[in-house]
Backbone as ProteinMPNN parsed JSONL, in Angstrom:
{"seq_chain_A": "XXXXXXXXXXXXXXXXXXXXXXXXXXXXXXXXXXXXXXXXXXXXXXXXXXXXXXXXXXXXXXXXXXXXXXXXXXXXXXXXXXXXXXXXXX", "coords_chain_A": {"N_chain_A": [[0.847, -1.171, 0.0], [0.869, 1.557, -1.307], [0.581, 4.173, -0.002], [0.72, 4.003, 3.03], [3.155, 2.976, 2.782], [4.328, 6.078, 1.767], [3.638, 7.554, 4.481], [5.08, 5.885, 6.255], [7.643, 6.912, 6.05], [7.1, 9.42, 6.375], [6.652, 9.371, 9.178], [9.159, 8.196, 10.257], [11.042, 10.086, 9.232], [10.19, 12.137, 10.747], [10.867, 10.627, 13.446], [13.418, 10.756, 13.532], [13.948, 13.641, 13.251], [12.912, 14.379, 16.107], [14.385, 13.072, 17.715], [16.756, 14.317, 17.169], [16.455, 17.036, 18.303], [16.342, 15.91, 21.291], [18.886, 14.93, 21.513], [20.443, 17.274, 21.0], [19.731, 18.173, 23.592], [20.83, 16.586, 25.54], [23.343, 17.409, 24.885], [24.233, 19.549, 25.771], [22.615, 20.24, 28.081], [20.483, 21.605, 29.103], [17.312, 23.099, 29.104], [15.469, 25.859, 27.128], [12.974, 27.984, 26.341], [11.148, 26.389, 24.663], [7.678, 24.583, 25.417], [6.871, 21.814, 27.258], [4.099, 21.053, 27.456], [3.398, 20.988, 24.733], [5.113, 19.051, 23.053], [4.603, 17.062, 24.657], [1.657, 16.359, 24.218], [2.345, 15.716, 21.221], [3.543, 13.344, 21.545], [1.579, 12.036, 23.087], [-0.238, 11.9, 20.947], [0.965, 9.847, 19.677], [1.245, 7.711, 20.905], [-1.824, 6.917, 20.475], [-1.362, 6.907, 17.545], [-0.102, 4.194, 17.754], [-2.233, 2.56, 18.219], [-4.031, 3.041, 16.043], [-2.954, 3.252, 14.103], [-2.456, -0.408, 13.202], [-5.585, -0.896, 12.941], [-5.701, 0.404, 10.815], [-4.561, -0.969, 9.267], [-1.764, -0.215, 8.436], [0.849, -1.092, 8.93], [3.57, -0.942, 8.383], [3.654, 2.026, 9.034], [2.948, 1.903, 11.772], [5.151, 0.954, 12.756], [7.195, 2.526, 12.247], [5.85, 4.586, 13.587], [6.149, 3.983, 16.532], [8.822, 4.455, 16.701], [8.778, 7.4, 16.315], [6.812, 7.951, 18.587], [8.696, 6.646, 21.047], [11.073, 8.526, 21.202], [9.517, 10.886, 21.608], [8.523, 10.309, 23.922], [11.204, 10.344, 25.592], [12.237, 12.749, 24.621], [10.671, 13.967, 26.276], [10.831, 13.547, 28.634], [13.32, 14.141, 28.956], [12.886, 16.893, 28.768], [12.087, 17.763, 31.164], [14.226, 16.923, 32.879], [15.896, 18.701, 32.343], [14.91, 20.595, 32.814], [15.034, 24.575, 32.995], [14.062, 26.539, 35.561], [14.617, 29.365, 36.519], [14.538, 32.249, 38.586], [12.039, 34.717, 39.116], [12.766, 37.98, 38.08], [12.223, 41.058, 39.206]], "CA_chain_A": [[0.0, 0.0, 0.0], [1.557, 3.325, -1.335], [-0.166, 5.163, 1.56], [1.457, 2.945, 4.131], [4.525, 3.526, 2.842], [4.738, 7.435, 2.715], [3.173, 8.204, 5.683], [5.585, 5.541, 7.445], [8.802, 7.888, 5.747], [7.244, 10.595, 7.324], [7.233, 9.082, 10.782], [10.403, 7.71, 9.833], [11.745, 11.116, 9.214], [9.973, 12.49, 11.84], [11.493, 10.403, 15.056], [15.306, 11.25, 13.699], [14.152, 14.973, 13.496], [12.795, 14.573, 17.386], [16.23, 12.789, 18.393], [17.895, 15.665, 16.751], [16.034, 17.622, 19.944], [16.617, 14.623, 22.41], [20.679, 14.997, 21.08], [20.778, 18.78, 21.471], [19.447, 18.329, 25.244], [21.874, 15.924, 26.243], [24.47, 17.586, 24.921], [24.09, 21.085, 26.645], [21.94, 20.104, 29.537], [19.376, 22.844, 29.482], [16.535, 23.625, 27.9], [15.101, 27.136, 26.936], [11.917, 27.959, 25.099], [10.377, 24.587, 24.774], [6.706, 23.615, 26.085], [6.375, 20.247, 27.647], [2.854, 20.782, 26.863], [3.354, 20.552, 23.174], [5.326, 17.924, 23.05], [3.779, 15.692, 25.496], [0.493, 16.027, 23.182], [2.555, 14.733, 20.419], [3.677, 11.892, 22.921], [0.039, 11.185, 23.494], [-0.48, 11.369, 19.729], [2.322, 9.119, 19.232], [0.187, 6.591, 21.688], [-3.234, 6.797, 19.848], [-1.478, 6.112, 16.761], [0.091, 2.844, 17.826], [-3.559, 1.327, 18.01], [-4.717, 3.449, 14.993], [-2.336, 2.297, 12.47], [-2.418, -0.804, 12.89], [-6.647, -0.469, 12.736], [-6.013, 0.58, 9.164], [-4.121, -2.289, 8.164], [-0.564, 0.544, 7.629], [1.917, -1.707, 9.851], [4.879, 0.097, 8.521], [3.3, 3.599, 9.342], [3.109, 1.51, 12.97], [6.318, 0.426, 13.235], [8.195, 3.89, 12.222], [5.45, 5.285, 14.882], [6.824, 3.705, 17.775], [10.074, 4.986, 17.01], [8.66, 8.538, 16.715], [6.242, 7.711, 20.204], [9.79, 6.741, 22.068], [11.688, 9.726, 20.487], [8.757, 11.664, 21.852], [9.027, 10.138, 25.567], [12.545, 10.665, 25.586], [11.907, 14.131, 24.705], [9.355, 14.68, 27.803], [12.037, 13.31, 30.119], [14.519, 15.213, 28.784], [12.856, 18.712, 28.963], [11.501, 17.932, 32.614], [15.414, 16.258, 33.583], [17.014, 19.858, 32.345], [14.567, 22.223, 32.466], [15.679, 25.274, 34.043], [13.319, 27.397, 36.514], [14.617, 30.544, 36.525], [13.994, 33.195, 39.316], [11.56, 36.105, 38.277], [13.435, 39.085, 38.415], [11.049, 42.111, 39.422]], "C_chain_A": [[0.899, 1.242, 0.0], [1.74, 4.449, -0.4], [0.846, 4.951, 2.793], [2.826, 3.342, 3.927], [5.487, 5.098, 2.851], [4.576, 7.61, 4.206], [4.386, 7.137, 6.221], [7.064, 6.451, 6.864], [8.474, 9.035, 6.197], [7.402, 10.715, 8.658], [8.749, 8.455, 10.891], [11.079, 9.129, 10.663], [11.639, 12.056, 10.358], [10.923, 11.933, 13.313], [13.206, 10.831, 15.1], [15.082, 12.795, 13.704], [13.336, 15.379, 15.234], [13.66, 14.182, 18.405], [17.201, 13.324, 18.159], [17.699, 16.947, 18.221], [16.82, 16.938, 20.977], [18.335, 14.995, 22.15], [21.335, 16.179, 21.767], [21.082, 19.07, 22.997], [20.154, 17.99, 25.866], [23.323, 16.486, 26.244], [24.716, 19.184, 25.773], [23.194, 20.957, 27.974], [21.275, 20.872, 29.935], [18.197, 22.651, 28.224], [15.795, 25.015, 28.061], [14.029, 27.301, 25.898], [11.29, 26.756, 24.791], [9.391, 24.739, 25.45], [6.926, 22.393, 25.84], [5.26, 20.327, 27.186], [2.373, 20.573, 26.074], [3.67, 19.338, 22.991], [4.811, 16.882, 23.506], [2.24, 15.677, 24.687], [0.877, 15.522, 22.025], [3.085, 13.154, 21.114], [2.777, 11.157, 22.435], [-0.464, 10.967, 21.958], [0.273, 10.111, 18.809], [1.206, 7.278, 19.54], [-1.075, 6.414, 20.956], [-3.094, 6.213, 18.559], [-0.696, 4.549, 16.568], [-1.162, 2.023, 18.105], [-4.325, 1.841, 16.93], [-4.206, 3.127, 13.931], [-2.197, 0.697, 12.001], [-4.233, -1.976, 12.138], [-6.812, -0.663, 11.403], [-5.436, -0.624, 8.429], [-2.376, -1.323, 7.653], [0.433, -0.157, 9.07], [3.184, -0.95, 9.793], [4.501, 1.167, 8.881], [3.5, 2.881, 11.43], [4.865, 1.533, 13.313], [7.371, 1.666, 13.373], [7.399, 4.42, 13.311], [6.155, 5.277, 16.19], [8.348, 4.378, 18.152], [9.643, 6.455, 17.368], [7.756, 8.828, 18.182], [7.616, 7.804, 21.307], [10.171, 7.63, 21.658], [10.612, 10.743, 21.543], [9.12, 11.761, 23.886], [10.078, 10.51, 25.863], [12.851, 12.255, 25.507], [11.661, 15.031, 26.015], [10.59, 14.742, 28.337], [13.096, 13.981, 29.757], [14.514, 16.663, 29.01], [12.499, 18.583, 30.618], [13.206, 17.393, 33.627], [16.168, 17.875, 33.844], [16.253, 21.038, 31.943], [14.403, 23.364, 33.784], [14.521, 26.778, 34.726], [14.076, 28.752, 37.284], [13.975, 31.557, 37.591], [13.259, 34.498, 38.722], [12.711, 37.516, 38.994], [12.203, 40.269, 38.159], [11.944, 43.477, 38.665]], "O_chain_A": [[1.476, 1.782, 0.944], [2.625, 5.266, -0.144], [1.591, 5.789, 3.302], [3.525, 3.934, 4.75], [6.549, 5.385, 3.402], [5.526, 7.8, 4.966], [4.972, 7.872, 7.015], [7.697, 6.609, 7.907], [9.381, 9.819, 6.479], [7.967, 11.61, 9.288], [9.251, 8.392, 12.013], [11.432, 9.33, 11.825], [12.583, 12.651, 10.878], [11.525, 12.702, 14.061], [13.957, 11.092, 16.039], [16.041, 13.403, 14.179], [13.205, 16.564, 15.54], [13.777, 14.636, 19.543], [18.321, 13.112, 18.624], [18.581, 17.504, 18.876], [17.857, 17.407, 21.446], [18.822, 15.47, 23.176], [22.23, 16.251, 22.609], [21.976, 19.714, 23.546], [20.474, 18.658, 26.849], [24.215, 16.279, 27.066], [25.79, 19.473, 26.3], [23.295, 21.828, 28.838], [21.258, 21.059, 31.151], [18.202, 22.27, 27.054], [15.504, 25.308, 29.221], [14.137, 26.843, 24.761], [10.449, 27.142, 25.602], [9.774, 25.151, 26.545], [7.125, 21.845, 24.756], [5.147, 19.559, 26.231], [1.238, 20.099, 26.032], [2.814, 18.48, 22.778], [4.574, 15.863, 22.857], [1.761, 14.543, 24.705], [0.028, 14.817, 21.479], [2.678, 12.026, 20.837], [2.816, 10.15, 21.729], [-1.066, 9.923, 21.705], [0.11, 9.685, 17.666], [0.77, 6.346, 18.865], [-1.284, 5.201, 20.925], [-3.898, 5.399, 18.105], [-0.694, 3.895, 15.524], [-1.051, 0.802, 18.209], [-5.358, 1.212, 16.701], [-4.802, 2.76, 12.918], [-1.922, 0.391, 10.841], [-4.295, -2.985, 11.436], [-7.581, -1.426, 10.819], [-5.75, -1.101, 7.339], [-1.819, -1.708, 6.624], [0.565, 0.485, 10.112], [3.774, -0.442, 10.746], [5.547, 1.625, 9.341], [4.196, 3.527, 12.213], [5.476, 2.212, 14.138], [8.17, 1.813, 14.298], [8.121, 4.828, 14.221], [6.623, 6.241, 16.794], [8.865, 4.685, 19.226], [9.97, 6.894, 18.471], [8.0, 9.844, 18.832], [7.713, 8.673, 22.174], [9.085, 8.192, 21.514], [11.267, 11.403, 22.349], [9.585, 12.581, 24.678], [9.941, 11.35, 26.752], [13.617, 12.843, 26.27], [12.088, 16.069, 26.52], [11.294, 15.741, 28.488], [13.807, 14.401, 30.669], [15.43, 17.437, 29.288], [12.765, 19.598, 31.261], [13.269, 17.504, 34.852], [16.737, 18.277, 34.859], [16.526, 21.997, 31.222], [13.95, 23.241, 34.922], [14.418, 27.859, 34.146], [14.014, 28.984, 38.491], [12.761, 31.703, 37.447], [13.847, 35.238, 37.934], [13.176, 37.741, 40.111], [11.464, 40.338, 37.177], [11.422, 44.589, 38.585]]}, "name": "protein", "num_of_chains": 1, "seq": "XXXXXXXXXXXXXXXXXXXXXXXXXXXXXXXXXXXXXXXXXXXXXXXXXXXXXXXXXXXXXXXXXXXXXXXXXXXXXXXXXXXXXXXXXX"}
């Protein structure tokens, strides 16, 4: 299925451009500008479509998911490991 197979090159492409994040974090140990709240809704979208793809019958669109789902987790825990809380300055 044609379908099946873009869409899983876009989650493909997708989880190495969210471990390009995950990379950044580790390597500087901060983060700045970033919502958790974004991300963690792609997380949770990450989760919905590991029982929705394989629903449709697009297994490879599954299988690249999971990578971009962990990529995603890995993410969370990474902005909540090094994210930096800042004193307000008045």
């Amino acid at each position: 299925m044609i379908s099946d197979l873009i869409n899983c090159g876009f989650e493909a492409f997708a989880s190495l451009a969210v471990y390009n994040h995950c990379r950044v974090i580790m390597r500087d140990k901060k983060v700045a500008g970033t919502s958790i709240l974004s991300t963690a809704f792609f997380m949770a979208w990450g989760f919905w479509n590991m029982y929705y793809y394989p629903a449709l019958g697009q297994n490879l669109s599954f299988f690249a998911g999971i990578g971009v789902c962990a990529m995603n987790c890995l993410y969370v825990y990474l902005l909540c490991k090094y994210r930096v809380d800042k004193p307000k300055v008045d």
